[in-house]
C-alpha positions in Angstrom: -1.6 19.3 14.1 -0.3 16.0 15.6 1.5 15.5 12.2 3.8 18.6 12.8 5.4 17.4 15.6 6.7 14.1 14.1 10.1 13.5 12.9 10.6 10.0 12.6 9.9 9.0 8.9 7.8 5.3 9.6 5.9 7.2 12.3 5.1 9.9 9.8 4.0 7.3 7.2 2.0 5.6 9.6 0.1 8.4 10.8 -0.6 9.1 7.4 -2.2 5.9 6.2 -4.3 5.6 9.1 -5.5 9.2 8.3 -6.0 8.2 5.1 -7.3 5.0 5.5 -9.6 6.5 7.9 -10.9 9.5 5.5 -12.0 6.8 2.7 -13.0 4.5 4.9 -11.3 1.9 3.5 -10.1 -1.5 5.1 -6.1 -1.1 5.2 -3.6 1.7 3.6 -0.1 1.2 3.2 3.5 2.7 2.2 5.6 0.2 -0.2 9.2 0.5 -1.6 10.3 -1.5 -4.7 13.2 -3.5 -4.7 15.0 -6.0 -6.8 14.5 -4.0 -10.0 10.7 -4.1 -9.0 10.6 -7.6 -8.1 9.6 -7.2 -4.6 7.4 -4.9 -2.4 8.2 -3.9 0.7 5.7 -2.8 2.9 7.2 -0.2 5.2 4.6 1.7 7.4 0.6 0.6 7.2 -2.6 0.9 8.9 -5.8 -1.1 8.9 -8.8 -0.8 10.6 -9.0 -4.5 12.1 -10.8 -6.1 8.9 -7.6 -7.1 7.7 -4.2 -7.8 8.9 -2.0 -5.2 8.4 0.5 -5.1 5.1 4.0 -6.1 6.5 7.6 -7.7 5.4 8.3 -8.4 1.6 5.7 -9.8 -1.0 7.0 -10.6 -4.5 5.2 -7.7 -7.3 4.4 -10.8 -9.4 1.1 -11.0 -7.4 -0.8 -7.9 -8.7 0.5 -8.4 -13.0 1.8 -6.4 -15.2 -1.4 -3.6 -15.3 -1.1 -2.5 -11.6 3.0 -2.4 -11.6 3.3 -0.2 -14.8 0.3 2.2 -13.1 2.5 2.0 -9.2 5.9 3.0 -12.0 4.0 5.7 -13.4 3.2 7.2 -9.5 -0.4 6.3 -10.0 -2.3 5.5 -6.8 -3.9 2.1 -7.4 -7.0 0.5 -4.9 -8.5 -2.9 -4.9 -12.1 -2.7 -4.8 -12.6 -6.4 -4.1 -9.4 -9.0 -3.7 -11.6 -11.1 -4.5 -11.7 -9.8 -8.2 -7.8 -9.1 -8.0 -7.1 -10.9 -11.3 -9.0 -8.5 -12.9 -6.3 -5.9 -12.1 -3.1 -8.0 -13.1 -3.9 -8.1 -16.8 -2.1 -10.8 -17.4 
């Protein structure tokens, strides 16, 4: 319901990754754009649940590989079961 009375893009987005983030219980959900001929992520609206810091500001793509940024090209939703493990993703 609250979601129908928003009109502002960012707080739209936000709303929706905390609801999100929220519904898989999951430790931080975020909206991205790609920029610099996919160079560069740039986190636009977020949410976390305190475990982490929140996604903000511009992170080069180069830190997730090649793997996860042909998947985010294709529109594929891609999670991070353990950061830990992250190079396990990049396939590099």
């Amino acid at each position: 319901q609250r979601l129908r009375t928003l009109v502002d893009a960012t707080e739209i987005m936000e709303f929706v990754a905390r609801e999100l983030g929220e519904r898989l219980a999951v430790d931080r959900a975020a909206f991205y754009r790609l920029l610099d001929a996919g160079r560069t992520f740039r986190f636009q609206a977020g949410w976390s649940n305190g475990r982490l810091p929140a996604m903000d500001g511009d992170t080069p793509t180069s830190i997730v590989g090649t793997r996860a940024l042909a998947a985010f090209a294709a529109g594929e939703t891609v999670t991070i079961h353990d950061t830990r493990a992250q190079a396990a993703i990049a396939g590099e």
